[in-house]
C-alpha positions in Angstrom: 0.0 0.0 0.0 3.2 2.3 0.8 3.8 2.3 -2.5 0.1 3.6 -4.2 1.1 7.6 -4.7 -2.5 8.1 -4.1 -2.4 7.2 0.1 1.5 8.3 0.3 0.0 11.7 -1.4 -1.0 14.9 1.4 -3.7 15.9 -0.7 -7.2 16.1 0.8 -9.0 13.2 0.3 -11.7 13.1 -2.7 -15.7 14.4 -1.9 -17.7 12.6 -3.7 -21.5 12.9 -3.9 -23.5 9.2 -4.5 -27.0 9.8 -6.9 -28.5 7.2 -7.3 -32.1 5.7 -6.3 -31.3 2.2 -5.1 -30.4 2.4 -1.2 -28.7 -0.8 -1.6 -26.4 0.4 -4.3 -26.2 4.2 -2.0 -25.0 1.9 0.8 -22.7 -0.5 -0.7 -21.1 2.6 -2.7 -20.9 4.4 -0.1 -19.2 1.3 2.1 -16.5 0.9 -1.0 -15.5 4.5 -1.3 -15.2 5.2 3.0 -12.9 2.0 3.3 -10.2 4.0 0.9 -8.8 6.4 2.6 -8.1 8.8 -0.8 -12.1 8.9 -0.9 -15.0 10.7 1.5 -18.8 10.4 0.7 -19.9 14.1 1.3 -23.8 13.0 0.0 -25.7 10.3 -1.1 -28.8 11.1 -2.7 -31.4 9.2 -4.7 -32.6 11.6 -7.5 -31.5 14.8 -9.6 -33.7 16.5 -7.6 -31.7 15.9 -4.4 -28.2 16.3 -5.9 -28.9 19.9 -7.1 -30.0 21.0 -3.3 -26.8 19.0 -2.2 -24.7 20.8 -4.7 -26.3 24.6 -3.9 -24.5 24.2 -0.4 -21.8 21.7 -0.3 -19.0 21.8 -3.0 -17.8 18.3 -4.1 -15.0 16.8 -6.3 -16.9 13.9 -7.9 -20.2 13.0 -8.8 -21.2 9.5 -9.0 -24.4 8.9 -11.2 -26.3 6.7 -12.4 -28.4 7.2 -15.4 -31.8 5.1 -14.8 -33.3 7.5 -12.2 -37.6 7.9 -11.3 -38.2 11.3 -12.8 -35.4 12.9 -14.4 -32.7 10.4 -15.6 -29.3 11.2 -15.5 -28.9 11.6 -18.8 -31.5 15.1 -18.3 -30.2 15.8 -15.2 -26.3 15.8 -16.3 -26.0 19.6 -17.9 -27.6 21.2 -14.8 -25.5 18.9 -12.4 -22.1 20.1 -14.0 -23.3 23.5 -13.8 -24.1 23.3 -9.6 -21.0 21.3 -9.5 -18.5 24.1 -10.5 -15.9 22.4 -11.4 -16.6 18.8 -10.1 -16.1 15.5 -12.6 -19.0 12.9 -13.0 -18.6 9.7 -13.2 -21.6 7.7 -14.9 -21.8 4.7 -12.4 -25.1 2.6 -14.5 -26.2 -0.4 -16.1 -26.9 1.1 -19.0 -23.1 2.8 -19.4 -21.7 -0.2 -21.7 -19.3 0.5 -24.4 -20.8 1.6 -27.3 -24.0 2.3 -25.6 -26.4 5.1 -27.2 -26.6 6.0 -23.6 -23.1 6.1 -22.4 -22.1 8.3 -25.9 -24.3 11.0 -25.2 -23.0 10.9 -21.2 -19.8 11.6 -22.6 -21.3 14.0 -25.4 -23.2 16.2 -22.2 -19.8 16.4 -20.3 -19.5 13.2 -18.2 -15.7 12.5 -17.4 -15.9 8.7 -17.5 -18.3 5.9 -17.6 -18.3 2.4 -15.5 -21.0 -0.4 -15.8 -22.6 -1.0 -12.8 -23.9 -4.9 -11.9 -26.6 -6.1 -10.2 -26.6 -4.9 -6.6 -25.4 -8.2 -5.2 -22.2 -8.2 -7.6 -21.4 -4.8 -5.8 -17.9 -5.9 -5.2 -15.0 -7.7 -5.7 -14.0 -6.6 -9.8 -16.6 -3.8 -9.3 -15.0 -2.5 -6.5 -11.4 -2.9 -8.1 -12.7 -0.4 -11.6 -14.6 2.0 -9.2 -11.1 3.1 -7.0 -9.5 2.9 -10.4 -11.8 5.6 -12.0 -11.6 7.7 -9.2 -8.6 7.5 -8.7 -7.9 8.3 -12.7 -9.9 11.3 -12.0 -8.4 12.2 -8.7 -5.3 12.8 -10.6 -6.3 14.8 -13.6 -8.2 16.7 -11.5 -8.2 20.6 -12.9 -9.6 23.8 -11.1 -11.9 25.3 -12.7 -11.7 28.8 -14.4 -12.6 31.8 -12.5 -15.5 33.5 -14.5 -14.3 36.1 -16.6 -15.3 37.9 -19.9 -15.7 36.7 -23.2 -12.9 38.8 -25.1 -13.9 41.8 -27.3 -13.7 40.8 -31.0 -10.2 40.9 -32.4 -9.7 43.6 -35.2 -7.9 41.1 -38.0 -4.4 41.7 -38.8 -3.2 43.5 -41.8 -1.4 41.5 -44.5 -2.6 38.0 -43.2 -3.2 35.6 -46.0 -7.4 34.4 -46.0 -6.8 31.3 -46.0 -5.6 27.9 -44.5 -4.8 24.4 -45.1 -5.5 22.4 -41.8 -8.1 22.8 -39.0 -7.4 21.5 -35.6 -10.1 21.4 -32.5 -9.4 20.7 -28.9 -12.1 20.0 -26.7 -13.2 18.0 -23.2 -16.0 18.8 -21.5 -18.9 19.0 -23.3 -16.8 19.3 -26.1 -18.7 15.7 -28.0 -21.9 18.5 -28.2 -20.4 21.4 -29.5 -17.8 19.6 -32.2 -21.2 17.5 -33.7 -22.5 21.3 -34.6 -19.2 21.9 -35.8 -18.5 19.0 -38.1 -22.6 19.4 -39.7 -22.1 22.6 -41.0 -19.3 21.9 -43.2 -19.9 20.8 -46.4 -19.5 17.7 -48.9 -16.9 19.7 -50.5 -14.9 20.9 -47.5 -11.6 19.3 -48.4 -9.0 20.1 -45.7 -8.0 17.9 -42.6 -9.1 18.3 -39.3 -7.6 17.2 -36.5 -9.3 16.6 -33.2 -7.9 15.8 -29.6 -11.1 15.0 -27.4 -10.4 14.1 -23.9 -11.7 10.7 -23.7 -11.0 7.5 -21.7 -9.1 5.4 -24.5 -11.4 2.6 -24.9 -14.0 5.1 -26.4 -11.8 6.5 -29.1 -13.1 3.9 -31.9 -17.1 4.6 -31.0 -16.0 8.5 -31.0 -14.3 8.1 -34.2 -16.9 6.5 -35.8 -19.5 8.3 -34.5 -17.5 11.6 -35.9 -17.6 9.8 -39.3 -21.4 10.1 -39.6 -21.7 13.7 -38.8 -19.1 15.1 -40.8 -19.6 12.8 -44.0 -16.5 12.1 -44.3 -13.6 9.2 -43.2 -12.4 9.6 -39.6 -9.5 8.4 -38.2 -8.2 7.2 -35.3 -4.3 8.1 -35.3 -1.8 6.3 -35.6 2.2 6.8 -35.7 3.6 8.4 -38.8 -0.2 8.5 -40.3 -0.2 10.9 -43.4 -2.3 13.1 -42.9 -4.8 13.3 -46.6 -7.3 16.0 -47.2 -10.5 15.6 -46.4 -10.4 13.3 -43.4 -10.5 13.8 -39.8 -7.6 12.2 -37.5 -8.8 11.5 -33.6 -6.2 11.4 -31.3 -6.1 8.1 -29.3 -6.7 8.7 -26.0 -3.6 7.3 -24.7 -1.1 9.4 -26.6 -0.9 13.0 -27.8 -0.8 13.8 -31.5 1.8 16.0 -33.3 2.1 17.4 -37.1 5.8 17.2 -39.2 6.9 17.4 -42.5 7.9 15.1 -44.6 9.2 17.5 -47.3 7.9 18.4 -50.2 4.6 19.2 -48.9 3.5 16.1 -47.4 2.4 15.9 -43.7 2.2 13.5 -41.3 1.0 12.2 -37.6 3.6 11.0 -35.1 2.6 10.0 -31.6 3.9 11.1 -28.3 3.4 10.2 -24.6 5.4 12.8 -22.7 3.9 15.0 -19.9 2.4 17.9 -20.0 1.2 20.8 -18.0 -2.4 20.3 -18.3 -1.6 16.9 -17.3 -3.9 15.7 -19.8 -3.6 13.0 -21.9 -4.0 13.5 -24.9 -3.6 17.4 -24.8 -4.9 19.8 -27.1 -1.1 21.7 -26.5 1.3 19.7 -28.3 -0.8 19.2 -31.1 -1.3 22.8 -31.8 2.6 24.0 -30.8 3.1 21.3 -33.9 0.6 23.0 -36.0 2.3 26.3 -35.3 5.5 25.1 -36.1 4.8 23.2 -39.7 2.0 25.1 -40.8 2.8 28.7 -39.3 -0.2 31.2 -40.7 -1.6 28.5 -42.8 -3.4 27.0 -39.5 -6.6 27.7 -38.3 -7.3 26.6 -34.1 -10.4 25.8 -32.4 -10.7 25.4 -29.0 -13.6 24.2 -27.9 -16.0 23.7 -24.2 -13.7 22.0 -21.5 -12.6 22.5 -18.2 -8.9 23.8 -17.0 -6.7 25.6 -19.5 -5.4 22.4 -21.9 -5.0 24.6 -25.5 -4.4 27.6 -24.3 -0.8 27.4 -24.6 -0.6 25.9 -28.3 -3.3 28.6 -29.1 -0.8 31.2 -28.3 1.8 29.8 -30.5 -0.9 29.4 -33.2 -1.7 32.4 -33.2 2.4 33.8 -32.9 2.9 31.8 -36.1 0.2 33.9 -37.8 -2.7 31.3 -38.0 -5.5 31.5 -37.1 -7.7 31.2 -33.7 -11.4 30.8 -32.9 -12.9 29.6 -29.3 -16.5 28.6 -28.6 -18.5 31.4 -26.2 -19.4 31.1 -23.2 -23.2 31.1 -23.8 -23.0 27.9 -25.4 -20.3 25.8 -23.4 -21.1 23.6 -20.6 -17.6 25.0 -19.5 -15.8 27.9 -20.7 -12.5 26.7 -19.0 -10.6 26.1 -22.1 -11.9 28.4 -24.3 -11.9 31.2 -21.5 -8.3 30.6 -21.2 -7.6 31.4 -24.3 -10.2 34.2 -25.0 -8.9 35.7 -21.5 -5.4 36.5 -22.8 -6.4 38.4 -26.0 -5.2 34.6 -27.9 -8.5 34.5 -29.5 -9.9 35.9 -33.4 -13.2 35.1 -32.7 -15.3 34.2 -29.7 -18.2 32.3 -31.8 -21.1 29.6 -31.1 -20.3 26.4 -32.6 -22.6 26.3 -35.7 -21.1 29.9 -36.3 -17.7 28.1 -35.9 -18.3 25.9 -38.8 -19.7 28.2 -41.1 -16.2 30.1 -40.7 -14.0 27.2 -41.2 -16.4 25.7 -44.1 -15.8 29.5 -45.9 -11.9 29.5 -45.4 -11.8 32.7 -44.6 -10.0 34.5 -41.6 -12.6 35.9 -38.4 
């Protein structure tokens, strides 16, 4: 046990707040997460209804919850339960949260940080048990503070002599980032040619599902990336979600995708930064940057050198994000073009023109 960096740690331990209606799955929950001493239950609650009064008074750092809920699912209840949370991760913890599950994409589209199947209430232990302290503890250590609130940035006057154009498109997102990129991808059109790159914080073993699921709504082939991919025209590359993607050149005007693993500040994985410090680097003011809803400041950085190179920079507003943390970041520091609503965010990289 010595050895676990999460009990030698002298962090705080983890609040979490239990929703979920069963009082047998409440208890036993509540039994797993009190025996670990990285974890305190500061609630256990068995509707929305009851998690949103929790949340008005008592600040948590997780949110377990399950999705098959009397009167408003979780599903309905997520959006309003990220907001009271201010800052605080859910984990879906359901029977319904399989891989590939209608239900556990569009967790993961609304904002959820990860998913976990939960089993009938008398398998409540042993491997159960083992994934549950697992997640958490995943999420214990990428655990971000939130952004302070601050003001979308004024528009950007656009820079004389910049060309009006670009050749690549990359978008960094996490929470509630699935939503907003969808109204992205539809408004561009069948004859929208140029790549796009995407890094989506997402557990790994949803990458595939989230690639293909990205392939319907843009209309076009989506990949998931691999070392020394080349990267074509009009296809999307996804990073995996266990490595971070960068651009390089191959001469003569060919690009391509090689993989990396080392830390960064964000302490995401994969992080929006390296792949746009890349992008700045090989395609200078030739690139155009999104950033995308998401909590902490993951992009910020690689937007700056975007936009240092002379490319471009748009961030989704605040109206529309379920977190303006990453955008915000950006927008905060004068880093952004255009502050823009996603389908507005499309329309402007479908016309390849500059904000």
């Amino acid at each position: 046990m010595a050895s676990d960096p999460i009990l030698s740690s002298a962090e705080p331990p983890t609040r979490v707040l239990v929703v979920d209606d069963s009082a047998v799955a409440r208890a036993v929950i509540g039994r797993l997460l009190e025996a670990h001493p990285a974890f305190q239950v500061a609630g256990s609650v068995p509707h929305a209804a009851a998690a949103r009064a929790f949340l008005a008074t008592n600040r948590v750092d997780v949110i377990l919850l399950d999705l098959e809920m009397p009167g408003v699912d979780g599903l309905t209840a997520l959006p309003d339960l990220l907001v009271a949370g201010q800052g605080a991760r859910v984990l879906i913890v359901s029977s319904a949260a399989t891989e590939g599950a209608v239900a556990t994409v569009q967790a993961l589209a609304l904002g959820a940080a990860d998913t976990l199947v939960k089993p009938h209430s008398h398998a409540l232990s042993g491997r159960f048990a083992e994934m549950l302290i697992e997640r958490l503890i995943g999420l214990r250590q990428r655990t971000v503070q939130p952004m302070p609130r601050i003001a979308a940035a004024a528009p950007v006057t656009p820079r004389a002599g910049r060309a009006d154009a670009y050749d690549i498109v990359a978008i960094g997102a996490s929470t509630g980032g699935i939503h907003a990129l969808s109204h992205v991808l539809r408004a561009l059109p069948a004859s929208f040619h140029l790549p796009v790159l995407v890094t989506q914080h997402l557990p790994a073993s949803f990458i595939p599902y989230f690639a293909a699921q990205l392939s319907v709504l843009a209309g076009r082939p989506c990949d998931v990336a691999v070392d020394r991919m080349r990267i074509r025209p009009g296809r999307l590359i996804v990073a995996p979600g266990d490595a971070h993607i960068n651009c390089v050149s191959l001469g003569e005007g060919g690009m391509a995708i090689r993989l990396s693993d080392e830390p960064v500040a964000s302490g995401c994985m994969p992080s929006v930064d390296p792949m746009l410090h890349s992008l700045a680097a090989v395609y200078g003011e030739r690139a155009m940057a999104v950033v995308l809803s998401g909590m902490g400041r993951d992009g910020a950085e690689g937007a700056g050198a975007v936009r240092g190179a002379g490319g471009a920079v748009v961030v989704q507003d605040r109206a529309s994000s379920v977190v303006w943390g990453m955008p915000g970041a950006v927008a905060n520091h004068g880093g952004a073009d255009a502050v823009l609503p996603p389908e507005a965010i499309g329309a402007l990289i479908a016309s390849r023109r500059r904000p």
